[in-house]
C-alpha positions in Angstrom: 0.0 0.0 0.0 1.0 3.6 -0.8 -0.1 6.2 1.9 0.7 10.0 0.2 0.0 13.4 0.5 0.4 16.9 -1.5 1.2 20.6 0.0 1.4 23.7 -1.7 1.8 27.2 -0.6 1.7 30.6 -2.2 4.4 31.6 0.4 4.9 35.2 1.9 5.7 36.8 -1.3 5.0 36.1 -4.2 1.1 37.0 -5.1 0.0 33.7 -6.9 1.3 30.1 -6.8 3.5 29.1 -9.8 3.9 25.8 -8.4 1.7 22.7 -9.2 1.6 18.8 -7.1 0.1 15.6 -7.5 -0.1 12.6 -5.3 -2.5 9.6 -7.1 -2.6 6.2 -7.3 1.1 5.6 -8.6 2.2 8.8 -9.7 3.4 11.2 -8.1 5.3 15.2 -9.3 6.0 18.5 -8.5 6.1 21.0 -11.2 7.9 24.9 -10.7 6.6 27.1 -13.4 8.2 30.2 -14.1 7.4 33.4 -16.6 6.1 35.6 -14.3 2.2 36.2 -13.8 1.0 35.6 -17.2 3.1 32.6 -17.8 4.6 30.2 -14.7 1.2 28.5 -13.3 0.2 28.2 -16.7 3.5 26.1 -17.7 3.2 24.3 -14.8 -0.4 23.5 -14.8 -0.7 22.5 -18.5 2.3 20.4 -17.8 1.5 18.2 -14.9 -2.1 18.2 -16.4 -0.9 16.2 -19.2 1.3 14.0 -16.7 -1.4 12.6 -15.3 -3.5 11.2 -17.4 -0.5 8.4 -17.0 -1.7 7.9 -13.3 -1.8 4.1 -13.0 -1.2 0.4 -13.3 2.0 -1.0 -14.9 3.6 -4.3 -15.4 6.9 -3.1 -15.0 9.0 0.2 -14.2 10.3 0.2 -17.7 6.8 0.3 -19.3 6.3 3.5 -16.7 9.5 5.3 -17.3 8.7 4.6 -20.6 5.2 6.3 -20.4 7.1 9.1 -18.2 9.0 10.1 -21.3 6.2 10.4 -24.2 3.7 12.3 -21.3 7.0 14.8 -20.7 7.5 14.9 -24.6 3.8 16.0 -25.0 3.6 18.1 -22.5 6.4 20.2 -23.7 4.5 20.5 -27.2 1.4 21.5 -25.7 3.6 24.3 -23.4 5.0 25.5 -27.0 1.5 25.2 -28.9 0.1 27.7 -26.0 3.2 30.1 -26.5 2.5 30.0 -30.0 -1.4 31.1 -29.8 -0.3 33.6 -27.0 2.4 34.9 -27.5 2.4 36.8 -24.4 3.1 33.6 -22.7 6.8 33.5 -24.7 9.6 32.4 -22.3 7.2 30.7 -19.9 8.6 27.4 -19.0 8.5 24.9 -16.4 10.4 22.1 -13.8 9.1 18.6 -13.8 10.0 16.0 -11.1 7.6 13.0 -11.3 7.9 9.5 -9.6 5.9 6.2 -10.8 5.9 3.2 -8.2 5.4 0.2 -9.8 5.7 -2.8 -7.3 9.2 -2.3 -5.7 10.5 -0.4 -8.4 10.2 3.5 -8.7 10.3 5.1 -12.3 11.6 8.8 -11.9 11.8 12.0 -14.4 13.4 15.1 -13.5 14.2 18.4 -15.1 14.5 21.7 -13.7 15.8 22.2 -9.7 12.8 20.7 -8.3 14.0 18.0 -6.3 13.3 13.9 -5.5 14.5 12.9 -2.3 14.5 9.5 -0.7 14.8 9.0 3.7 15.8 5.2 3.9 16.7 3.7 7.5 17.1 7.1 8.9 19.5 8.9 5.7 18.4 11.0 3.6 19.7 10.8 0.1 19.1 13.5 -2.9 18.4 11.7 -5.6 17.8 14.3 -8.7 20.4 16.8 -9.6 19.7 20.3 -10.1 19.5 21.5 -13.4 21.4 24.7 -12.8 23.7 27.3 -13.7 25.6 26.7 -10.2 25.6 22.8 -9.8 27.1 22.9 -12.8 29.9 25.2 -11.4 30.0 23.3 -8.2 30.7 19.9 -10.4 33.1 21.5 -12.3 34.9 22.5 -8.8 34.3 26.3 -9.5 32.4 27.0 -6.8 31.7 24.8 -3.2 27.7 23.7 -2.2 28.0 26.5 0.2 28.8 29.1 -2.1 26.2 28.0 -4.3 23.5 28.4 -1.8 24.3 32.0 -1.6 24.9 32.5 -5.1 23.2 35.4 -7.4 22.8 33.5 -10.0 21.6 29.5 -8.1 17.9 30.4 -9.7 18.9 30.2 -13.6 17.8 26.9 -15.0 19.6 25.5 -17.4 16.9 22.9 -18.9 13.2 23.5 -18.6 10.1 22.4 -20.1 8.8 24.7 -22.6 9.0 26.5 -25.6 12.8 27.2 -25.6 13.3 23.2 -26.8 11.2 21.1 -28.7 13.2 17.9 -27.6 13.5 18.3 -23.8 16.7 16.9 -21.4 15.2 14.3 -19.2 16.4 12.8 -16.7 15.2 9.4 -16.1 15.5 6.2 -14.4 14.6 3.1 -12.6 15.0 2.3 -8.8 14.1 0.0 -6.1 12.2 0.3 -3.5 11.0 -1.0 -0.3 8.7 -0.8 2.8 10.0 1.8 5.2 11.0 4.3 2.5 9.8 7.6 2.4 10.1 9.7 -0.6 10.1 13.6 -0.6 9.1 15.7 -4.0 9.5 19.0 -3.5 10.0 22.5 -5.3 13.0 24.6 -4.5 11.2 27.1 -2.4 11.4 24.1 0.3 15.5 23.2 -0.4 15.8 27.3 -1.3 15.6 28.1 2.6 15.3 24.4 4.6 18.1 22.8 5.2 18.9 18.8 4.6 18.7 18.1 8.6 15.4 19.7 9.1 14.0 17.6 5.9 15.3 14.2 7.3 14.4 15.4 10.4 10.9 16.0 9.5 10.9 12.7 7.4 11.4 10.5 10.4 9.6 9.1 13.3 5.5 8.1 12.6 4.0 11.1 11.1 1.6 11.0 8.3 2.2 12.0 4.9 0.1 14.9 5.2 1.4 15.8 8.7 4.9 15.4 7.2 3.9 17.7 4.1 2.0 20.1 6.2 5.1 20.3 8.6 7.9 20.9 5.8 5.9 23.7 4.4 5.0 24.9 7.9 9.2 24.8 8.1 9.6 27.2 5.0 7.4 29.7 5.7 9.0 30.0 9.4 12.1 30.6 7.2 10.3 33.7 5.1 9.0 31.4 2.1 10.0 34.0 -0.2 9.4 31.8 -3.0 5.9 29.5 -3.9 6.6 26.2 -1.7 4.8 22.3 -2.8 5.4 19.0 -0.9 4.5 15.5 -2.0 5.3 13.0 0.7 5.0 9.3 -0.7 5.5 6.6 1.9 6.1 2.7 1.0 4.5 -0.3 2.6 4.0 -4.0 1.6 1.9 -3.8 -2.0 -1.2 -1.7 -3.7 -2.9 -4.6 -2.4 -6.4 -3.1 -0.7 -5.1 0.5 -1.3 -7.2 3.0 -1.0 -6.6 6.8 -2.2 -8.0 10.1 -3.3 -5.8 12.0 -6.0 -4.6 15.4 -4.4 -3.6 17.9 -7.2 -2.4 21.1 -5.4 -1.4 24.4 -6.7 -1.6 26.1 -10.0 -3.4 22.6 -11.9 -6.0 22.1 -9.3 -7.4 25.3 -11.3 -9.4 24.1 -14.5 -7.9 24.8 -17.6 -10.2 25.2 -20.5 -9.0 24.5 -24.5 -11.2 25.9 -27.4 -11.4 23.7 -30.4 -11.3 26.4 -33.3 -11.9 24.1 -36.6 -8.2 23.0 -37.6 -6.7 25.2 -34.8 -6.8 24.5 -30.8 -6.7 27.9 -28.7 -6.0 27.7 -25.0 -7.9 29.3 -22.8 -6.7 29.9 -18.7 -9.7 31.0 -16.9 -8.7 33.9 -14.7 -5.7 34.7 -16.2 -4.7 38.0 -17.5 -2.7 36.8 -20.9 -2.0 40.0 -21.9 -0.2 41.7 -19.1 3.4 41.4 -18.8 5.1 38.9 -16.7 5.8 41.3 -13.3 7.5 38.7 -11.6 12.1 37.7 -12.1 12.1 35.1 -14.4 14.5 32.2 -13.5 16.4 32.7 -16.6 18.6 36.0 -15.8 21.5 35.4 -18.6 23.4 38.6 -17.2 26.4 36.9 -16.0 30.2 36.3 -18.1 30.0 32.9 -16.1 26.9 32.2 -17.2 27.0 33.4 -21.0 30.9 31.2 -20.8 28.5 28.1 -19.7 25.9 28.4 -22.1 28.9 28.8 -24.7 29.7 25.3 -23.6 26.4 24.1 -23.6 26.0 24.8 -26.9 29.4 23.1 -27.7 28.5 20.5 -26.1 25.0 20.1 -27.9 27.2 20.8 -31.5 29.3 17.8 -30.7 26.1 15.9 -29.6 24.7 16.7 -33.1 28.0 15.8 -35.0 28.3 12.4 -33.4 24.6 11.4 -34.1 25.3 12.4 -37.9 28.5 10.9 -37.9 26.5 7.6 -36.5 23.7 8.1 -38.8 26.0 8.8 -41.7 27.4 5.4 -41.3 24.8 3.6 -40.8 23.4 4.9 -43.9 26.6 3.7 -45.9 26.6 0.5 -44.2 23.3 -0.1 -45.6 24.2 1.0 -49.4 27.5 -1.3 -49.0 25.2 -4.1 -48.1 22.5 -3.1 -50.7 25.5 -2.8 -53.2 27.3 -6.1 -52.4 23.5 -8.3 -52.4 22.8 -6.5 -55.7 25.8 -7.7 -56.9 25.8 -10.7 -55.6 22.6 -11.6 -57.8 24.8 -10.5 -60.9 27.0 -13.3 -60.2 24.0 -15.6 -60.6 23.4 -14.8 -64.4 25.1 -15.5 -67.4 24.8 -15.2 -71.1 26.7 -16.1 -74.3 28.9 -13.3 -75.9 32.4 -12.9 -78.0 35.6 -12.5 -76.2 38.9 -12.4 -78.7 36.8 -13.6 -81.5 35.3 -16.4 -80.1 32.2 -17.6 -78.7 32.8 -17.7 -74.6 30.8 -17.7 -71.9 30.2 -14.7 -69.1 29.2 -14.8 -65.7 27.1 -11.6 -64.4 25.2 -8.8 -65.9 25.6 -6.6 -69.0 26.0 -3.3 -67.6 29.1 -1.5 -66.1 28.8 1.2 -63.0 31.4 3.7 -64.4 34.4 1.7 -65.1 33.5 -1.5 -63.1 31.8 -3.5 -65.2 29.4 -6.5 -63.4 30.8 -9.0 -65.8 33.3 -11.6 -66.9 34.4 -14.4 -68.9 33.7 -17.7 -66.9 34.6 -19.8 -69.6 36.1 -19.8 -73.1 35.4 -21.9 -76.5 37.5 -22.8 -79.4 34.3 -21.7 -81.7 35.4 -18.6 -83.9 32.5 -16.7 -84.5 33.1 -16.0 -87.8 32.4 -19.4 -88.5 28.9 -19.0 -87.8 25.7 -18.7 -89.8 25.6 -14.7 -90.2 22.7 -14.4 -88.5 23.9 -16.6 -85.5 26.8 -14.5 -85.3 24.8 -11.3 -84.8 23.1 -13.0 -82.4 26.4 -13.8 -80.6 27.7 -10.6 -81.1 24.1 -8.9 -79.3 25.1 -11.7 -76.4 22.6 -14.5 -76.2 20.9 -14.7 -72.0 21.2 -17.7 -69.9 19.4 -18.7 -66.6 21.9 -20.8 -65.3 25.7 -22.1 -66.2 24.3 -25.0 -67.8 22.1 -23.3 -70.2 24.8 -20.9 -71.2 26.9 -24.3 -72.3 23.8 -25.6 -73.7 23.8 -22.9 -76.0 27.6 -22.9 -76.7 26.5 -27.0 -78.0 24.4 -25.4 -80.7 26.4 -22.8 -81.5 28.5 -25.7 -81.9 26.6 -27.9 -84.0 25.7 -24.9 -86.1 29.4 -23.8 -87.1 30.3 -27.1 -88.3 26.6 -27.9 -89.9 26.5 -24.2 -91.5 22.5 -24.3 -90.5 21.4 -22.0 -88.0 20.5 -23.5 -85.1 15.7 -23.5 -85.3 14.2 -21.4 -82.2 15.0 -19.2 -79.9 19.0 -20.3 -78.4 17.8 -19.4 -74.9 15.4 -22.2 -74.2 16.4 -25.7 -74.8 15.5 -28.2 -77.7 14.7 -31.6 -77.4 14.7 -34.5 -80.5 10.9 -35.3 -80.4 11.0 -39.5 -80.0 10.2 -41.1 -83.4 6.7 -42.8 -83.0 6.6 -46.7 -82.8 4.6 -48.2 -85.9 1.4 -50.2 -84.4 0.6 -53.2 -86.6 -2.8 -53.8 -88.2 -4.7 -56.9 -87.3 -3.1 -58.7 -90.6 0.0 -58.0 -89.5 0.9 -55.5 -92.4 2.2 -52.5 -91.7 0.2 -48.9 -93.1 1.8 -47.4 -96.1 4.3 -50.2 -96.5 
């Protein structure tokens, strides 16, 4: 069984909630929208909105990472189809962190800085990575964890879901799981301004999933919540054997979101939402920073050489396949023959009259003693246009009657590609009298 709960919070500053949660019957996300006021809950409400129609049974984790990816993939179109009918919304984007238990397996997703977190006999492990402009730094030994806490620029995302990529990073993958675990989704405006020790702390002992959720976002706005806070709380037991639950979707997406069908055009329609104002609120894409312009310079290089390989892979492939097409194709030459003229004499080729530049898909297999100038002159033109064979044995049936025909001076009756046969001279049948008719 699966006991769960879901917690958001506009916190004590920002003036609407950007963030979205969910906590069903196997799946489970937070989403962090961003955009400012016309764009942020929208991204993240249209995203996990799509996510959910995924919510439940699976035969195996694979099958639900699997179904993880193509919901992610179409939620990210339908973020760009809404920036494309308003394009007010332009720049809106969103994070994603989604979990799918199936048995004692967890599928996961991640992108953005919303975090997955798992408690397990009493440590807590981290098990997303931030998306960021200053993990990055910090895993490339720039900067320390501490510094990036305090960092001006530790709110620039570095991959999103929306309309800045129409084939989104994802994280994903597949883990075990157990009874006793308790898993943590949250949005950064918990991890912005909690610290690890009060998480685990709060994580441990007997408390419910929602008394757990209510208590971490109780935590953050004791800290100042300056930023929109969510909790999903996910706790493991035995089996969905006799499980019980009501979906909780929090935030942003527990708001309906409308779409109006136009014929041959979908226009989306956000009840309550002003789409033509200007986003008011810091987006998390600030690109101000040499640092950060040096990174995305690398990102880009990165992506080049990302590009280059898979068209260096594809490229090959590709000739791979023509080299085999080429070498079956002519292979199959190599099964035909025909009757031709080499130095004057009749002789016998294997392959296919036609050349590919200079290669030509032909050779002499065998040679005769015939001179074709011994020939019937219309046998020899026939020679000389090269006579078609099936097989090596018809080619030397022919060469027989070409044969018989230079030392008869007859040309050989019917056509020298199909085989003759003497017809059997009929047996006389006696009359009754024992004379024989016409004799």
């Amino acid at each position: 069984m699966t006991a769960s709960a879901a917690v958001s919070h506009v916190g004590k500053v920002r003036s609407n909630n950007q963030d979205s949660g969910y906590a069903g019957k196997s799946l489970f996300a937070v989403a962090d929208g961003m955009g400012g006021h016309a764009g942020g809950d929208v991204a993240s409400a249209l995203a996990l909105n799509k996510l959910l129609e995924i919510d439940g049974e699976y035969s195996s984790a694979v099958d639900a990472e699997f179904a993880l990816q193509e919901a992610i993939v179409s939620a990210n179109a339908i973020l760009a189809e809404a920036v494309y009918e308003h394009p007010e919304l332009t720049g809106m984007g969103t994070t994603l962190s989604a979990l799918v238990r199936v048995g004692h397996s967890v599928a996961l997703a991640h992108i953005g800085d919303s975090r997955i977190y798992r408690y397990r006999d009493g440590k807590l492990t981290q098990i997303t990575t931030d998306h960021t402009f200053v993990q990055r730094l910090v895993d490339n030994g720039r900067i320390t964890a501490e510094e990036a806490k305090v960092h001006p620029r530790r709110s620039v995302l570095m991959r999103v879901l929306g309309d800045v990529d129409s084939t989104p990073d994802v994280d994903l993958q597949v883990m075990d799981t157990r009874p006793g675990d308790r898993w943590l989704l949250c949005s950064d405006g918990l991890t912005g301004v909690v610290e690890n020790e009060q998480i685990a702390e709060a994580l441990s002992g007997t408390a419910t999933p929602q008394e757990v959720a209510d208590l971490l976002v109780t935590e953050s706005l004791d800290h100042g919540a300056p930023d929109n806070v969510t909790v999903v709380i996910v706790d493991i037991s035995e089996s969905f054997t006799g499980s019980t639950y009501i979906a909780q979707t929090v935030g942003a997406a527990s708001k309906p979101i409308a779409f109006d069908g136009a014929p041959g055009r979908r226009t989306t329609r956000i009840p309550g939402i002003r789409l033509h104002s200007r986003p008011v609120q810091p987006s998390h894409f600030e690109a101000q920073s040499d640092d950060y312009l040096d990174e995305l310079i690398d990102e880009g290089r990165r992506r080049s050489r990302r590009r280059k390989r898979t068209w260096l892979i594809g490229s090959i492939v590709v000739v791979i396949a023509i080299a085999i097409g080429l070498l079956l194709s002519y292979q199959w030459t190599q099964t035909r023959y025909f009757v031709g003229v080499s130095d004057g004499k009749v002789a016998v080729f294997q392959g296919v009259q036609q050349t590919i530049g200079p290669i030509s898909l032909s050779h002499v297999s065998e040679t005769t003693s015939i001179p074709v100038d011994t020939l019937p002159s219309y046998t020899q033109s026939q020679v000389k246009n090269t006579i078609s064979a099936d097989s090596i044995a018809a080619a030397r049936a022919v060469v027989q009657r070409l044969q018989d025909a230079a030392l008869s001076g007859v040309p050989p009756t019917g056509d020298l590609t199909t085989p003759t046969t003497a017809s059997p001279t009929p047996t006389p049948t006696p009359s009754p009298t024992g004379v024989v008719p016409g004799g």
